[in-house]
C-alpha positions in Angstrom: 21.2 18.5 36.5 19.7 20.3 39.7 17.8 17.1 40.4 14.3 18.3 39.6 12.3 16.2 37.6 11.5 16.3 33.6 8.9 18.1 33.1 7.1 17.5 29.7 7.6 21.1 27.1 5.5 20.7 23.6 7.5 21.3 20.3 7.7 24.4 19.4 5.4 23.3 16.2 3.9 21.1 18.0 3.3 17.4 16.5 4.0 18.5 13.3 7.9 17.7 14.1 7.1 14.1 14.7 5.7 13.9 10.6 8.8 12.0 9.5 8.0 9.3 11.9 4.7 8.2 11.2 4.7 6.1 8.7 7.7 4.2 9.9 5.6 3.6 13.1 2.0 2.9 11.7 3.9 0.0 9.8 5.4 -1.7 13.1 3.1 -4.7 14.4 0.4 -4.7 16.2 2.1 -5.8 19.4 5.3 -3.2 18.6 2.6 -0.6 18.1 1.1 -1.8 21.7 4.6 -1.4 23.6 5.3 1.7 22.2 1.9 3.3 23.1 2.8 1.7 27.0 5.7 3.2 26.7 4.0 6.7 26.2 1.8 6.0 29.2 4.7 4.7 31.4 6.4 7.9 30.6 3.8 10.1 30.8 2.6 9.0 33.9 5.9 8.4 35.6 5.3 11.8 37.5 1.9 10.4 38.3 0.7 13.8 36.6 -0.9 13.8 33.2 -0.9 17.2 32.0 -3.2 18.3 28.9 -0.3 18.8 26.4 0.6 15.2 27.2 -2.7 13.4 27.0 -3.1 15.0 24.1 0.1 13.9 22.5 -0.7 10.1 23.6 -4.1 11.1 22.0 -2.2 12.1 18.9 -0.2 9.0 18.7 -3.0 6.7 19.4 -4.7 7.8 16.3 -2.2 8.6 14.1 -1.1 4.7 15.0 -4.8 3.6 14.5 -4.6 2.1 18.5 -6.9 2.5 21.4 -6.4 5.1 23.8 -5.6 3.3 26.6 -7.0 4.7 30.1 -4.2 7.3 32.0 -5.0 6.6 36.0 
């Protein structure tokens, strides 16, 4: 650790590595599914810098979760 802060690095294939997941996750309940997508944004915006590889991963789950996008500010 040199202190620096996490910066967010795609998978290699991209969301495809998150397939085993899915499922699993589209069956949690509606209000699971609504922390977890908060907890995307919390994390994704903890740098107070959305880059386009994240926004479009919380895009990605959003969908993929059948939630709303929720606004990144």
């Amino acid at each position: 650790q040199l202190g620096l802060p996490a910066r967010y690095v795609p998978p290699p294939r991209g969301v495809v590595e998150l397939e085993g997941v899915w499922t699993a996750l589209d069956e949690l309940a509606p209000a699971d599914k609504s922390r977890l997508v908060q907890a995307v944004v919390a994390v994704i915006g903890a740098d107070r810098s959305v880059s386009v590889a994240e926004a479009e991963l919380l895009r990605t789950v959003c969908a993929l979760l059948h939630c709303p996008l929720p606004p990144l500010s």
